[in-house]
Backbone as a chain_set.jsonl record, in Angstrom:
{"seq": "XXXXXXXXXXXXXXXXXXXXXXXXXXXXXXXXXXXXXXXXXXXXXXXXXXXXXXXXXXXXXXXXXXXXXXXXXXXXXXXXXXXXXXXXXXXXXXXXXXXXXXXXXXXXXXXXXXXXXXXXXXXXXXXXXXXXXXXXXXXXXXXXXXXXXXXXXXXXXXXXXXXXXXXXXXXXXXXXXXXXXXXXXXXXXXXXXXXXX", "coords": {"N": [[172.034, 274.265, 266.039], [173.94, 273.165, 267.724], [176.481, 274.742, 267.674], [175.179, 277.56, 267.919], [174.895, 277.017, 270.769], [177.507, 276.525, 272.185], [178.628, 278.991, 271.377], [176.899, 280.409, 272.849], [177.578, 279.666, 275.094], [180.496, 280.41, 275.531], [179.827, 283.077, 275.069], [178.742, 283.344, 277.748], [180.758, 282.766, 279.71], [182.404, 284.624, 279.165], [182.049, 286.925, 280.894], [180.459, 288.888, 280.574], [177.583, 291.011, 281.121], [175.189, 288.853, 282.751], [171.968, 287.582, 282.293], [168.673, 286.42, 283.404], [167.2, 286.289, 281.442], [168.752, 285.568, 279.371], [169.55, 283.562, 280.486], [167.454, 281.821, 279.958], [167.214, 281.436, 277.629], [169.184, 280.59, 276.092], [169.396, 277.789, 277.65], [167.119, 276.824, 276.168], [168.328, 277.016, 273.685], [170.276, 274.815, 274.226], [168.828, 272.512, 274.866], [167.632, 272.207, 272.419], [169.838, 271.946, 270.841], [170.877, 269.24, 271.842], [168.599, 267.967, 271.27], [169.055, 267.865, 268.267], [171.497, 266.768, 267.823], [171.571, 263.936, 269.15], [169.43, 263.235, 267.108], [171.533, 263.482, 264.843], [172.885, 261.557, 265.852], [171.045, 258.756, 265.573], [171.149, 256.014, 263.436], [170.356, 255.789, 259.895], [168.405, 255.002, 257.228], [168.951, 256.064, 255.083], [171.092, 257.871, 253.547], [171.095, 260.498, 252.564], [169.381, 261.64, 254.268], [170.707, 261.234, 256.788], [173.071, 262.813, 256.141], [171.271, 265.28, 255.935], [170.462, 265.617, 258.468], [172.662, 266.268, 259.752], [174.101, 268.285, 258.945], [172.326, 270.19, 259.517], [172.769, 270.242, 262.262], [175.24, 271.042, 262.42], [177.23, 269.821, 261.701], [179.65, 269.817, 260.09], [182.144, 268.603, 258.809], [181.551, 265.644, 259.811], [179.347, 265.088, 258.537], [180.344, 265.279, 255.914], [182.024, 263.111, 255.915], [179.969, 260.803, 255.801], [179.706, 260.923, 253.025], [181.998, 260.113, 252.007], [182.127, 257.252, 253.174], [180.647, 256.021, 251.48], [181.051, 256.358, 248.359], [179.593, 256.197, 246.293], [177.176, 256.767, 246.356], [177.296, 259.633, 246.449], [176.477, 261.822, 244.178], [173.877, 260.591, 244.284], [172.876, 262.088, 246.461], [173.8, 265.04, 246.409], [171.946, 265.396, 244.329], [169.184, 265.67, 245.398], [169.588, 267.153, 247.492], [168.383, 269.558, 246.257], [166.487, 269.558, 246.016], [166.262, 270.945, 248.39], [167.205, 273.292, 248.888], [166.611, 275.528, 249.729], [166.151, 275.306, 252.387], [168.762, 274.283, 253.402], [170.45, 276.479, 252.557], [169.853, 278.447, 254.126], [170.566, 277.698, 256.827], [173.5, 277.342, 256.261], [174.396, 279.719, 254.935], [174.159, 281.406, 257.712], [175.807, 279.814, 259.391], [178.492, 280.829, 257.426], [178.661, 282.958, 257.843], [179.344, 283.217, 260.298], [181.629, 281.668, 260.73], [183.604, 282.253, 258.307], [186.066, 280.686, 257.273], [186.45, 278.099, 257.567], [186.881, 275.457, 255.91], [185.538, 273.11, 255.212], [183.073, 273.949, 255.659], [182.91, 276.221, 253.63], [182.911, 274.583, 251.614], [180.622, 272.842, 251.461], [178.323, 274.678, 251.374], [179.166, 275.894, 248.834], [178.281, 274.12, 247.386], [174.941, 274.175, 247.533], [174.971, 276.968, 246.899], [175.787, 276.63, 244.377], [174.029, 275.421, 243.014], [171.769, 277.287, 243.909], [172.791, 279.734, 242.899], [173.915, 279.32, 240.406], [177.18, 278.282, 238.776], [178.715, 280.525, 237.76], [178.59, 282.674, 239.745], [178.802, 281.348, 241.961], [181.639, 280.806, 241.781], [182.522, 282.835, 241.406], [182.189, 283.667, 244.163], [183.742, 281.854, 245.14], [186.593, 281.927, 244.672], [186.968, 284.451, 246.282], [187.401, 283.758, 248.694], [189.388, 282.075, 251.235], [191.284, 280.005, 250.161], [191.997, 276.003, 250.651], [193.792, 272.722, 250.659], [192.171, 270.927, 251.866], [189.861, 272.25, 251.446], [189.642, 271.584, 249.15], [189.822, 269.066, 248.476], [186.902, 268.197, 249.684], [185.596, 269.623, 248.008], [185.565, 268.014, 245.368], [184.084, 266.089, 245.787], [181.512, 267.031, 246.515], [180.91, 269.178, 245.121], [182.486, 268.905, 241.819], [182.364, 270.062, 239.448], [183.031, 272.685, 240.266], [185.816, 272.883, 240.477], [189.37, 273.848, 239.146], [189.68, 272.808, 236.002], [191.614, 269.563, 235.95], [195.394, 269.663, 235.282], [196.197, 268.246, 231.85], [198.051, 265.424, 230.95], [201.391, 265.305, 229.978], [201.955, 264.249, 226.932], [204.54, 262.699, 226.074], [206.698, 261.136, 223.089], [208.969, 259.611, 221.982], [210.961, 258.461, 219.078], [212.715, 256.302, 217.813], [214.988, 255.595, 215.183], [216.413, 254.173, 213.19], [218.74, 253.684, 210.735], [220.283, 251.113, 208.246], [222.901, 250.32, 207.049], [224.022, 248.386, 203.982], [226.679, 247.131, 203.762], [228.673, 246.868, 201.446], [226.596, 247.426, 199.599], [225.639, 247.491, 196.061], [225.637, 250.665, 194.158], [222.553, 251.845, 192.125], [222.124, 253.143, 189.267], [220.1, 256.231, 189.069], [217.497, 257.3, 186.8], [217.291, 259.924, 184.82], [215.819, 263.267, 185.914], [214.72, 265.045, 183.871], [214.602, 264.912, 180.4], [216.327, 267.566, 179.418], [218.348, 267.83, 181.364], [220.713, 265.866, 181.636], [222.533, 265.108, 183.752], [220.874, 265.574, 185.913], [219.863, 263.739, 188.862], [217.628, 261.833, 189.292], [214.496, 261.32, 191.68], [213.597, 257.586, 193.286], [210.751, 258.486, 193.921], [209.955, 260.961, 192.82], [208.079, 262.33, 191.095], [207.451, 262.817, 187.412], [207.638, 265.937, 185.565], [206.602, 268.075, 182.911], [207.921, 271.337, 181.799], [206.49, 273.983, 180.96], [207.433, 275.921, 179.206]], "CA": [[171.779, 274.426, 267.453], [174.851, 272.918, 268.546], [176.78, 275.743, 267.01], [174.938, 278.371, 268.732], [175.105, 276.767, 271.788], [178.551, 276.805, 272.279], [178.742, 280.07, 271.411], [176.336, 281.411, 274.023], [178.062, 279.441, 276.608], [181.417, 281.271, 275.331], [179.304, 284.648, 276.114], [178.292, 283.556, 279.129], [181.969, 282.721, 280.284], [183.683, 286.137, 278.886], [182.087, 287.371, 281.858], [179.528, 289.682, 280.619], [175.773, 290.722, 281.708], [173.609, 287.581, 281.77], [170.668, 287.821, 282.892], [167.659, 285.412, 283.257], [166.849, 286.173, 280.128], [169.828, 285.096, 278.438], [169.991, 282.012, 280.311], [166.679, 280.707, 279.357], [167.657, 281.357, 275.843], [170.821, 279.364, 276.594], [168.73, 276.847, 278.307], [166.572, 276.505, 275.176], [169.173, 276.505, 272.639], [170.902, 273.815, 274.387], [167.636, 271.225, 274.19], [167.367, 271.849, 270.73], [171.147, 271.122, 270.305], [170.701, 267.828, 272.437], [168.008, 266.501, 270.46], [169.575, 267.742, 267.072], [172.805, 265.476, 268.088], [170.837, 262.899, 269.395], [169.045, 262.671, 265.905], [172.315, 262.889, 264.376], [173.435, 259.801, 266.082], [171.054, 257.67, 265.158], [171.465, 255.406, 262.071], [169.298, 256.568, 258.913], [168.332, 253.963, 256.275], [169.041, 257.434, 253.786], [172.05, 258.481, 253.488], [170.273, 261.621, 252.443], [168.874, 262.139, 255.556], [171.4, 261.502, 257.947], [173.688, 264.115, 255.686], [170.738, 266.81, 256.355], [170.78, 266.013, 259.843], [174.204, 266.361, 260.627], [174.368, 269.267, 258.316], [171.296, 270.978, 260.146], [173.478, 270.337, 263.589], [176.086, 272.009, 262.171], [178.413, 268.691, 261.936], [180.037, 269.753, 258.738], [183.597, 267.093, 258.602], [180.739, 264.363, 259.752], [178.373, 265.162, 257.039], [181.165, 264.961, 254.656], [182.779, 261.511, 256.225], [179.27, 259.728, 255.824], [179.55, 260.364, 251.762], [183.355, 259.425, 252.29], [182.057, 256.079, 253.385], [180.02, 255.698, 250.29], [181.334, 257.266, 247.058], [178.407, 255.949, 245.156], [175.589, 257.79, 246.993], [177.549, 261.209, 246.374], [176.03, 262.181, 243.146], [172.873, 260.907, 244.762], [173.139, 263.12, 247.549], [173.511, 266.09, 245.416], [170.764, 265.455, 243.316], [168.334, 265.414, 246.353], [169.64, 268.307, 248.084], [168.247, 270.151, 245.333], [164.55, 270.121, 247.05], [166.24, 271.197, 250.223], [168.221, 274.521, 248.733], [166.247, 276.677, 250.535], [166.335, 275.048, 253.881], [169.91, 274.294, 253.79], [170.837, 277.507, 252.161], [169.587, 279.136, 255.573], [171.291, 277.212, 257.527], [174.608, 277.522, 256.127], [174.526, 281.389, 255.438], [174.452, 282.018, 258.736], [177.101, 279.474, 259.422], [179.666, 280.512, 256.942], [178.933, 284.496, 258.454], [180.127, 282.842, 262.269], [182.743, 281.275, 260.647], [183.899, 282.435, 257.196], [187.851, 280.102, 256.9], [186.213, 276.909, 257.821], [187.329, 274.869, 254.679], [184.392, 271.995, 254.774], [181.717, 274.481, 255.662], [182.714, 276.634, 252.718], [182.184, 273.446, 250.185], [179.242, 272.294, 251.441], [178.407, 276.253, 251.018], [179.523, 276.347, 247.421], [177.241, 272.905, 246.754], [174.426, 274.793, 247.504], [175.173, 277.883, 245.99], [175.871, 275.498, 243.074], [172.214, 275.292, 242.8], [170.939, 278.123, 244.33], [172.76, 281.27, 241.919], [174.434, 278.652, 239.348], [178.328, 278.266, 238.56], [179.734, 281.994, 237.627], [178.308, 283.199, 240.746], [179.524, 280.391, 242.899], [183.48, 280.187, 241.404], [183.533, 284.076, 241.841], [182.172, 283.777, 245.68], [184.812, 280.955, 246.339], [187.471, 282.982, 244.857], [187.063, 285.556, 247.185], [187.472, 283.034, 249.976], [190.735, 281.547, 251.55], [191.175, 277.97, 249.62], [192.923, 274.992, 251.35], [193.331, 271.577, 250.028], [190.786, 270.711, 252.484], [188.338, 272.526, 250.686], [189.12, 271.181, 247.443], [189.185, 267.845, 248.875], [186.048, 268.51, 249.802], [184.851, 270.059, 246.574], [185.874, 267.382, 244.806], [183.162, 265.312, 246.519], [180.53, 267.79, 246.567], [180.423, 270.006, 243.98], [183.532, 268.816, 241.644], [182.963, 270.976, 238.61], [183.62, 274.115, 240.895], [187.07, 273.086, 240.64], [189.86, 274.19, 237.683], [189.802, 271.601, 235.238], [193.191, 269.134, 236.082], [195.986, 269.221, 233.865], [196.593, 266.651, 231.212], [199.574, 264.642, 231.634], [202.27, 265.47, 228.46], [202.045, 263.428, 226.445], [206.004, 262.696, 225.556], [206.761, 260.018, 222.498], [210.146, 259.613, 221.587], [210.772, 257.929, 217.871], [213.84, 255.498, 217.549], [215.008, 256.194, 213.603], [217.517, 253.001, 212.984], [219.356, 253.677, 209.366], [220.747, 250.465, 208.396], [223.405, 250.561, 205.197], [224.433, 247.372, 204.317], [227.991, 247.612, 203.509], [229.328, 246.299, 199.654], [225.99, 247.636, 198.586], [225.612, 248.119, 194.507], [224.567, 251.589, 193.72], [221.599, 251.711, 191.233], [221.838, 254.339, 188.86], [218.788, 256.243, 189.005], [216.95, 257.732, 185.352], [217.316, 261.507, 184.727], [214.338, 263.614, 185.734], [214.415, 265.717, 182.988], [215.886, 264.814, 179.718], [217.09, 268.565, 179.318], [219.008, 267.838, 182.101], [220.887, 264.279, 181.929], [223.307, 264.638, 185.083], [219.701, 265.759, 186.841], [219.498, 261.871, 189.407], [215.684, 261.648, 190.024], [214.517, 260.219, 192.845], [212.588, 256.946, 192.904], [209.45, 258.863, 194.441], [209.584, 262.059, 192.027], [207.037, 262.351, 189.592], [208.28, 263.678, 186.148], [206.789, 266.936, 185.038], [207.011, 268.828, 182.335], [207.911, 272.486, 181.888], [206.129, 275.149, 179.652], [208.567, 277.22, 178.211]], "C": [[173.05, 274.236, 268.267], [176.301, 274.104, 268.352], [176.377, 277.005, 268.368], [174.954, 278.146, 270.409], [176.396, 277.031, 272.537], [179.171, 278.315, 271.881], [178.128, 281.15, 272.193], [176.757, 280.869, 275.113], [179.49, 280.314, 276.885], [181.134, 282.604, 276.18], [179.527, 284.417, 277.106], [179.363, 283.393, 280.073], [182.783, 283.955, 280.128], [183.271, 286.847, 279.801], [180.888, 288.917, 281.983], [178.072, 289.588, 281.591], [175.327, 289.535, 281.51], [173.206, 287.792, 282.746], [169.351, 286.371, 283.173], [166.781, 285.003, 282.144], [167.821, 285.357, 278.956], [169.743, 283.735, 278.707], [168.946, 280.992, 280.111], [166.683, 280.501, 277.796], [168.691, 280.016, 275.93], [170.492, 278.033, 276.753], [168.066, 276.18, 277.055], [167.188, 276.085, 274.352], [169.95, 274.885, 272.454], [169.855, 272.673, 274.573], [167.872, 271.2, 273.126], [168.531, 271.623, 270.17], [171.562, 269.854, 270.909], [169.57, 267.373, 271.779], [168.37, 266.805, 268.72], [170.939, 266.959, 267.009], [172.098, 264.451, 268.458], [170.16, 262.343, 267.819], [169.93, 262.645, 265.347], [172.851, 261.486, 264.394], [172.676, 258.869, 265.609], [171.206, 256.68, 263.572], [170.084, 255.598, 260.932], [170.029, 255.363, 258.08], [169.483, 254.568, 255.041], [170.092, 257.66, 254.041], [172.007, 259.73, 253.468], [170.23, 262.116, 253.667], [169.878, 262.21, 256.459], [172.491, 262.21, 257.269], [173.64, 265.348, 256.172], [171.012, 266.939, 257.602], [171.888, 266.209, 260.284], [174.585, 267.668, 259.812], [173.632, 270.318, 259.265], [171.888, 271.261, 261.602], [174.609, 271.162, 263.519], [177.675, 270.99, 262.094], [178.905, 268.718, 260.496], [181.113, 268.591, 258.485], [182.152, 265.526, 258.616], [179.944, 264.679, 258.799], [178.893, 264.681, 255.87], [181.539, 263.46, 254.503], [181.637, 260.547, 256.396], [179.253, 259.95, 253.991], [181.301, 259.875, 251.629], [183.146, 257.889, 252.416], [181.762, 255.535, 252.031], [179.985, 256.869, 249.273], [180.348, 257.195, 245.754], [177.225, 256.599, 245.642], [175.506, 259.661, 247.052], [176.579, 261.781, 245.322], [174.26, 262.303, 243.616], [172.3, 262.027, 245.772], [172.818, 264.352, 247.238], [172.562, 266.637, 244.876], [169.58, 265.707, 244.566], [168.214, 266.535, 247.251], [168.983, 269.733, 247.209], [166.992, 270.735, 245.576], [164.831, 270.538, 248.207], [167.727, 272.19, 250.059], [168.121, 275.306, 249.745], [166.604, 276.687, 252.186], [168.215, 274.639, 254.231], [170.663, 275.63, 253.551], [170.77, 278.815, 254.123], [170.494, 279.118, 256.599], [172.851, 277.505, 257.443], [175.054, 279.117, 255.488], [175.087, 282.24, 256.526], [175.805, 281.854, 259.311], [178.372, 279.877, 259.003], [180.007, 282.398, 257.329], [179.777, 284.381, 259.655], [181.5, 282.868, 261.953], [183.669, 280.674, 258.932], [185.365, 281.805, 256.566], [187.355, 278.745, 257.245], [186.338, 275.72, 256.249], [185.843, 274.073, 254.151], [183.518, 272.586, 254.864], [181.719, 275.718, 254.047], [182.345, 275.878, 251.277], [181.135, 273.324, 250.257], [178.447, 273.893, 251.203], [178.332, 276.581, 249.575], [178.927, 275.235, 246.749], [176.299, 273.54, 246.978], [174.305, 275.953, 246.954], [175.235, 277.946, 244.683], [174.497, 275.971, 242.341], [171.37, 276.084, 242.4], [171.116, 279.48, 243.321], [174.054, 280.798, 241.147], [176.068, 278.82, 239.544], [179.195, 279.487, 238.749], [179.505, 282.442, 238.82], [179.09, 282.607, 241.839], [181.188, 280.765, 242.594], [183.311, 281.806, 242.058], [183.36, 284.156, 243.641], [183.81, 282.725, 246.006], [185.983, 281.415, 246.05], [188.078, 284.395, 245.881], [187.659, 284.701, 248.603], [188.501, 282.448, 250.357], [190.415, 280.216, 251.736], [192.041, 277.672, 250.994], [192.633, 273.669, 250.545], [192.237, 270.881, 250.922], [189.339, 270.551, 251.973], [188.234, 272.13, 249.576], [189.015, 269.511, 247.727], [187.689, 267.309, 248.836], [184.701, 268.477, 248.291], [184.471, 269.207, 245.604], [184.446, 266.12, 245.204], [181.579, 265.855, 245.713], [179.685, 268.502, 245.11], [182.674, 270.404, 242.68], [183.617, 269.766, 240.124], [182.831, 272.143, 238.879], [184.904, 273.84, 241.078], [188.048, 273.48, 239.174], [189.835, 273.191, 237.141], [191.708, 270.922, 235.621], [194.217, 269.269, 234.575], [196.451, 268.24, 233.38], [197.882, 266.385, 231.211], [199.955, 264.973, 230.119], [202.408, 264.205, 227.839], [203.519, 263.195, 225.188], [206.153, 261.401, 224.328], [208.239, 260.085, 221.96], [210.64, 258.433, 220.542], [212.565, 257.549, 217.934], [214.112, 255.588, 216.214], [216.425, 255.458, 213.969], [217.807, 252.841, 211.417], [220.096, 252.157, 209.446], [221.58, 250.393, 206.732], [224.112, 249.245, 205.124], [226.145, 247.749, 203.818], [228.784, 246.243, 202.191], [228.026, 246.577, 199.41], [225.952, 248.435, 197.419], [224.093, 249.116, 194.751], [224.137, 251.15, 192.599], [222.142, 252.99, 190.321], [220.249, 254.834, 188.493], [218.624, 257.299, 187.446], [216.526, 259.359, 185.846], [216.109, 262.033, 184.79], [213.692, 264.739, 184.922], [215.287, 265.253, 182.029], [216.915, 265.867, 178.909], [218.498, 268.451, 180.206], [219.722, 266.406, 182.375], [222.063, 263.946, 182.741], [222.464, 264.822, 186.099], [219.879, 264.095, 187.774], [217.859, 262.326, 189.402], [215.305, 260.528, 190.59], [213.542, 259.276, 192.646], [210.689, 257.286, 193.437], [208.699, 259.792, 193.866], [208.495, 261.796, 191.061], [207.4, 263.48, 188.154], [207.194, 264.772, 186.019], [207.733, 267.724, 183.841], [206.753, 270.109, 181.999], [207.61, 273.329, 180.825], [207.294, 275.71, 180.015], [208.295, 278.091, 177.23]], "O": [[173.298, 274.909, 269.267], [177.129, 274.018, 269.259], [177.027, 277.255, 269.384], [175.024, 279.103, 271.18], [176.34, 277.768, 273.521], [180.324, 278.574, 272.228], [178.495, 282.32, 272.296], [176.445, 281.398, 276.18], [179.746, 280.819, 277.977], [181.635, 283.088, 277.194], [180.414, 285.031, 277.699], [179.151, 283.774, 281.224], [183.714, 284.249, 280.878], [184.042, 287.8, 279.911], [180.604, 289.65, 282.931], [177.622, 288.728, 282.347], [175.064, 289.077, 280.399], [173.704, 288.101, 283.828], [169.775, 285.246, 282.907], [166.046, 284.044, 281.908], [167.492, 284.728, 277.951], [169.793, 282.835, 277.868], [169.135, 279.776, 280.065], [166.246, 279.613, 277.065], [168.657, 278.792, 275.802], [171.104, 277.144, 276.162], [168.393, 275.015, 276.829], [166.987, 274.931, 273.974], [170.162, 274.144, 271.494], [170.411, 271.614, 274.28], [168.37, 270.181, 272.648], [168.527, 271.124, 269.045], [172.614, 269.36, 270.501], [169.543, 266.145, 271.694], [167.951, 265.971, 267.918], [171.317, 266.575, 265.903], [172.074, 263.789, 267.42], [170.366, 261.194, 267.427], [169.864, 261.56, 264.769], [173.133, 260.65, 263.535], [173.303, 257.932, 265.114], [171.458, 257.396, 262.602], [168.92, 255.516, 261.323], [171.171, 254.903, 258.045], [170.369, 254.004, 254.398], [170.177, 257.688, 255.268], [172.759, 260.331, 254.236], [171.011, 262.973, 254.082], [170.013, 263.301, 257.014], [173.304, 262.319, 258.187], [174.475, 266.16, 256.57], [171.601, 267.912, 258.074], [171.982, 266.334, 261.505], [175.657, 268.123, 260.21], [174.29, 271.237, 259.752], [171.606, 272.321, 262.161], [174.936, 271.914, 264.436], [178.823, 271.352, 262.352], [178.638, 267.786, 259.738], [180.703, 267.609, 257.865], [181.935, 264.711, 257.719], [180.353, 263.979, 257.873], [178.35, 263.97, 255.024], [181.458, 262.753, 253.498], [181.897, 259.506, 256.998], [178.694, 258.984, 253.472], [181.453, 258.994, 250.782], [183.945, 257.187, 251.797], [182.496, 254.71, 251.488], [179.291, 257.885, 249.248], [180.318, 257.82, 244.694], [176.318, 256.862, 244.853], [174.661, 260.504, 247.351], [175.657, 262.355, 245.902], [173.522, 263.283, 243.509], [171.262, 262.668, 245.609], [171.768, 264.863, 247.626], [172.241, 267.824, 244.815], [168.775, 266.329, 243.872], [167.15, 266.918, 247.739], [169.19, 270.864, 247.649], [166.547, 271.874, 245.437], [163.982, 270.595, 249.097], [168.806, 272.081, 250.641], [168.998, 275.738, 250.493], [167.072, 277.55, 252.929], [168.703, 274.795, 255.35], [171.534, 275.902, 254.376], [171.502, 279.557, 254.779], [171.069, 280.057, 257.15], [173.444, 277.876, 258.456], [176.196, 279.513, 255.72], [175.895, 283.169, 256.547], [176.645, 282.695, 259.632], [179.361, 279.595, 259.679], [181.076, 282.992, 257.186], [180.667, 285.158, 260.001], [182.373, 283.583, 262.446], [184.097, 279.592, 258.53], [185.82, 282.29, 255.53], [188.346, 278.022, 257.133], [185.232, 275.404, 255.81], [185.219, 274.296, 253.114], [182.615, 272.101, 254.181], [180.66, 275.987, 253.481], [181.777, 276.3, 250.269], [180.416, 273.606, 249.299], [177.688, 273.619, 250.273], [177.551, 277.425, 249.137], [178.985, 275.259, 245.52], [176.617, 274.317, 246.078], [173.241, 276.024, 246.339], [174.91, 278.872, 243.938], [174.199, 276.686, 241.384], [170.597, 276.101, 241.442], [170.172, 280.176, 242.949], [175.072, 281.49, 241.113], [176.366, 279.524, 240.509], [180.114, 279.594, 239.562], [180.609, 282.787, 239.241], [179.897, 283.234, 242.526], [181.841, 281.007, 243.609], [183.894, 282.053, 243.113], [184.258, 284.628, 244.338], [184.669, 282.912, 246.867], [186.736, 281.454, 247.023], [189.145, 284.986, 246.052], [188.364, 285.281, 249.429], [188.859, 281.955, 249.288], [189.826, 279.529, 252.571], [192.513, 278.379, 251.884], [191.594, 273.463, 249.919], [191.398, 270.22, 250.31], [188.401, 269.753, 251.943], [187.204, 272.153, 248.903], [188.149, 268.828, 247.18], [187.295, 266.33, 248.203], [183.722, 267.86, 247.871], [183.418, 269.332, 244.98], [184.186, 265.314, 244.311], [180.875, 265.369, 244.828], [178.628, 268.419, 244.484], [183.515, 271.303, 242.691], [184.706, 270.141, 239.691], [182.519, 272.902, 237.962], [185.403, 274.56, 241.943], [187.444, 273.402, 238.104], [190.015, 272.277, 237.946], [192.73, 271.605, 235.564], [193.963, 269.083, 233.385], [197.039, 267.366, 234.017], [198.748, 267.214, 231.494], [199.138, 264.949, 229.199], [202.983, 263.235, 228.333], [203.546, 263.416, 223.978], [205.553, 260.42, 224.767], [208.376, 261.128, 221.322], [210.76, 257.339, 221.093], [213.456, 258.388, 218.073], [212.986, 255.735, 215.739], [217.297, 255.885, 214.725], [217.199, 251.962, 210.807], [220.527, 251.845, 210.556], [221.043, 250.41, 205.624], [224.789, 248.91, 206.096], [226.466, 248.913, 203.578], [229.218, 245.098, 202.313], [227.788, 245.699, 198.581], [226.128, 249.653, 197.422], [222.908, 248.994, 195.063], [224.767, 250.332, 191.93], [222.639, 253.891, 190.997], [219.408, 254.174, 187.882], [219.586, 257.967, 187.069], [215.824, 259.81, 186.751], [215.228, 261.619, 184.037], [212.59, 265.255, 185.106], [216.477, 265.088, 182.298], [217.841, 265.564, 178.156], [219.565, 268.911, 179.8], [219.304, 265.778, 183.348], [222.629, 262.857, 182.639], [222.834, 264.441, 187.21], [220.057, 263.184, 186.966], [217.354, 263.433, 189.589], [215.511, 259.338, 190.347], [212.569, 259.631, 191.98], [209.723, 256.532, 193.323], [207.477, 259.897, 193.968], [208.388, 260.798, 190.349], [207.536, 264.703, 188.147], [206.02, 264.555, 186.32], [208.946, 267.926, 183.782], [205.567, 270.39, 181.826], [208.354, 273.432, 179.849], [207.892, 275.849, 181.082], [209.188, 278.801, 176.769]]}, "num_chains": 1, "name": "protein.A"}
């Protein structure tokens, strides 16, 4: 409501026709966007709830900055919106037609969509759409496996290899590893074999 409101007062300033018709529209719109802010404001037990309502007003950043407060009620949040696809789906349709670059209205957009026509559908809509870290901010909240998977940190190890020779040490002589061959050395790890011929 509060949305459209401000946008028919816009009209009504660019100087066009209005009529008496328009401005009881106008008139109307703007009740129902004074008591949909008004119910925003007040304090909701639900977190839930005062989400929808501020979603339903069209208060996308505030919608977001009451699961911002509480990072443990996100998931809940989510899960809940799940009975309320349809009715938010409506809502934010129209919204993201008004105003298709809005970063936070395209997340909360692509959480629903989430839902509503699953993953492949969703990533290729938000592809189409002009990111910002905003929106992945956002995303990240909302609906975080619509984002690329992060990359893993390299994992670098670098091996110290300390020879130590003592110095006056007696060579060993080591036992021939063939006795065809008796200037062959063989090492103390070899294993003797012997060769058909």
């Amino acid at each position: 409501w509060s949305l459209a409101a401000d946008r028919l007062k816009r009209l009504k300033s660019s100087g066009g026709n209005w009529n008496s018709n328009a401005q009881a529209q106008l008139d109307l719109i703007v009740y129902h966007a004074k008591l949909t802010q008004d119910q925003a404001r007040q304090n909701f037990s639900n977190a839930h709830q005062q989400v929808l309502v501020k979603l339903m007003d069209g208060q996308w950043q505030e919608a977001l900055n009451v699961l911002e407060k509480d990072p443990l009620i996100q998931a809940d949040v989510r899960e809940s919106f799940k009975t309320e696809t349809s009715r938010l789906w409506k809502r934010l349709s129209v919204a993201i037609e008004d105003d298709p670059i809005h970063p936070i209205l395209q997340a909360w957009t692509a959480m629903v969509m989430l839902d509503r026509d699953g993953p492949a559908r969703t990533k290729i809509w938000l592809a189409k759409q002009e990111g910002s870290s905003a929106r992945s901010r956002a995303l990240e909240m909302l609906a975080p496996d619509l984002l690329p998977p992060k990359p893993k940190p390299e994992l670098k190890i670098k091996l110290k290899v300390e020879s130590k020779i003592e110095p006056n040490a007696e060579e060993k002589p080591i036992a021939p590893l063939d006795p065809a061959f008796p200037n062959a050395k063989k090492s103390p790890l070899a294993i003797p074999t012997s060769r058909p011929y």
